[in-house]
C-alpha positions, 0 to 999 in steps of 0.5 A, a space after each residue: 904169397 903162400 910160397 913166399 911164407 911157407 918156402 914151396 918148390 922153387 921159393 928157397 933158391 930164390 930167398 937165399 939169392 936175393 939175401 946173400 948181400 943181406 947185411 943185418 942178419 938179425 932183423 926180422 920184420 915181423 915185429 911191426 907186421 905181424 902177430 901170433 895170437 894164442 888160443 887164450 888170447 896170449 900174443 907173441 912174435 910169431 910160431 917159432 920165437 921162444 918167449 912167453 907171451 907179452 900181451 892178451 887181446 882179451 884185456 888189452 888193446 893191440 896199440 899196447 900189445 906191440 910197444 910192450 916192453 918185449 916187443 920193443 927191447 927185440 925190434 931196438 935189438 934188430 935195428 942195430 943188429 943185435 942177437 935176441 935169444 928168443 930168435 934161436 931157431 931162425 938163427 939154427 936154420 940159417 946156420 944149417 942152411 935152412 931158409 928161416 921163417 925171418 928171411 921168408 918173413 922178410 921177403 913176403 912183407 919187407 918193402 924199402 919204403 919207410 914202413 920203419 920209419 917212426 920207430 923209436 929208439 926203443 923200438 916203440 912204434 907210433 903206428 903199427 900195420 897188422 899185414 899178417 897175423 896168426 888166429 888159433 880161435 881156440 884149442 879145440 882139436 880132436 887129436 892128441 899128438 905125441 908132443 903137443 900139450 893141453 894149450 893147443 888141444 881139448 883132447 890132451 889131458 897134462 899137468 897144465 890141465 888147460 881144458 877149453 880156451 878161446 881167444 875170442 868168446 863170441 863172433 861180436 869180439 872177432 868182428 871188433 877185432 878185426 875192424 879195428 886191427 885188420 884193415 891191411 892185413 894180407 895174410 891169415 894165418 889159421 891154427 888151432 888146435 884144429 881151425 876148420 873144427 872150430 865154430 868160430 871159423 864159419 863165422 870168420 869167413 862169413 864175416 870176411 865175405 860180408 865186409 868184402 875182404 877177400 883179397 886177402 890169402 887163408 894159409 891153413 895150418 891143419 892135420 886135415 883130420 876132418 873130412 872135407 867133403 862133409 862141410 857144406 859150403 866150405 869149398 864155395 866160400 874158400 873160392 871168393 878168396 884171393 888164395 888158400 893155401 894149406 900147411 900140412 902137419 903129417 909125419 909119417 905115413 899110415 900107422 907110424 903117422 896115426 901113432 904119432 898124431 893119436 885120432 888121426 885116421 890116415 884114410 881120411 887125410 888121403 881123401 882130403 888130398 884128393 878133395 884139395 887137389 881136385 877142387 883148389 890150386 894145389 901148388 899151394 899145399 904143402 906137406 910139413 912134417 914135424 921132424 923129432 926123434 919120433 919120426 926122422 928114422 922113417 922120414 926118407 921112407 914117408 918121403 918116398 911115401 908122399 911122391 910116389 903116390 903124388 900127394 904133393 909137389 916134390 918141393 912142396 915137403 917143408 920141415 918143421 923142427 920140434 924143439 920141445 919137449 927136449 926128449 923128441 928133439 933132434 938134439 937127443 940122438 946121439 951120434 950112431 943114430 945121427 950117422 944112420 940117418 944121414 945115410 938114409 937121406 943122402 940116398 933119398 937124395 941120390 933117387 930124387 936126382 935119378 928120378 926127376 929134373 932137377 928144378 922140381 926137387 931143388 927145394 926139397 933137396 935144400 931142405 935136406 942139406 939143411 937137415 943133414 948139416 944139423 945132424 953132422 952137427 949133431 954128430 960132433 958133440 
């Protein structure tokens, strides 16, 4: 399940075989599986879908949140095939070549078994499963990122002025959450902010433990900035679920990746490495650097970087692309700056060939490609 949705090692040869044949190349299941909760409790598709939020499980019950007008104007979209705005940034990785979060998202929770069936012609549902749903229990976080904003971290002072916000104000709202909305859910999805720093998260184990809810898969989304190894009980509880994957948000290696991510300290990710490598199945973690401007001239070295000291599987390094602020997007380099950098990633590929069997770099070598072709696009306009 954790490659499926995150696309490690082998996962992007396999996706992209079984959807060749794929005949609706707009439908995306997760907006009748899935929720992306925001730290103040704002609802969303999902990570990547550019859209306001449509709804507050503060204020609204989560029956109301799927058929709001939004959500029911994108699933009629995608029935009939149509384009949404807000999907651009699958329909740009699928354009390079880059297996999107729908097609991952399609392959982890579709099944031909009438799970559609029920939806209205306006894309209301009558009942709606919450299979998988992304939790930020607040924006509590102890870096302050080059690119992030107050929304997503206490320690970020911008004009939004967020301070600290929670989506759940106690472990009573989280507990009457999660018995009326998630009795089949399958995956969560943990963000932040940073979740492992936020109180709430101990509770949230503590209550899946308690209920007897642990066939389920934690995927962590962390810049593993906290030490590990400091918190008491942590490892016994992760070991009573079904899977704990982690997904990664390093993007460069020692000063250039502290440079970026502020409040990171680069010993302290190493040790959690390690610790993760040492005590949990580490085919399950993944290296996912956000690539911008800030980090794409060093990407091939981080790269060389990471397998050299066998910090993750080859085909365990994904790539997340900034798309805002503008000024770090990829789509801000010019030319001359485009041509540089493939040729640094062509001869990153070149030494992954000479260095190691092809099916333990299949995927990072896709992942490449994918970034190439988005450069060469770049380079033409």
């Amino acid at each position: 399940m954790i490659l499926s949705i995150t696309l490690g090692r082998l996962e992007a040869m396999d996706i992209t075989k079984n959807l060749e044949q794929e005949t609706n190349k707009h439908f995306c299941i997760l907006p009748w599986v899935h929720l992306d909760i925001q730290p103040n409790g704002g609802c969303r598709t999902c990570c990547l879908v550019r859209q306001d939020t449509f709804g507050n499980i503060k204020d609204q019950k989560i029956k109301d949140i799927v058929n709001s007008h939004e959500q029911k104007n994108l699933r009629s979209n995608m029935l009939a095939g149509k384009f949404s705005d807000s999907c651009i940034e699958c329909h740009k990785d699928e354009s390079s070549g880059h297996v999107s979060l729908r097609q991952r998202a399609n392959k982890a929770f579709y099944k031909n078994d009438g799970m559609l069936e029920g939806t209205k012609e306006d894309g209301a549902v009558g009942s709606f499963s919450l299979k998988h749903v992304t939790l930020r229990f607040s924006n509590l976080c102890n870096l302050s990122c080059v690119y992030c904003s107050s929304l997503y971290s206490t320690a970020i002072k911008d004009e939004a002025n967020t301070g600290y916000i929670k989506s759940f104000e106690s472990k009573i709202e989280l507990e009457q959450f999660i018995d009326e909305n998630c009795e089949h859910t399958e995956v969560f999805d943990l963000m932040g902010g940073e979740a492992i720093l936020d109180p709430l998260h101990n509770e949230f184990l503590n209550l899946m433990i308690q209920k007897g809810k642990t066939n389920i898969t934690l995927l962590y989304t962390t810049n593993l900035s906290i030490d590990l190894s400091t918190k008491a009980g942590l490892l016994e509880k992760w070991k009573q679920f079904k899977e704990v994957g982690f997904i990664v948000s390093l993007d460069a290696e020692e000063k250039l990746g502290e440079e970026i991510r502020k409040g990171l300290k680069w010993d302290i990710a190493l040790k959690n490495i390690a610790y993760v490598k040492a005590n949990l199945d580490f085919r399950h973690f993944i290296i996912q650097p956000t690539v911008s401007t800030l980090n794409i001239f060093n990407l091939a070295k981080f790269i060389n970087y990471l397998l050299k000291n066998e910090l993750v599987y080859p085909s365990n390094i994904v790539f997340n692309y900034l798309y805002r602020p503008m000024k770090y997007s990829l789509e801000s380099l010019n030319k001359y700056q485009c041509i540089e950098i493939v040729k640094s990633l062509k001869d990153l590929k070149k030494n992954l060939v000479m260095d190691y069997e092809i099916n333990q770099v299949a995927g990072l070598i896709k992942n490449l490609n994918a970034l190439i072709v988005r450069l060469e696009q770049g380079q033409e306009s």
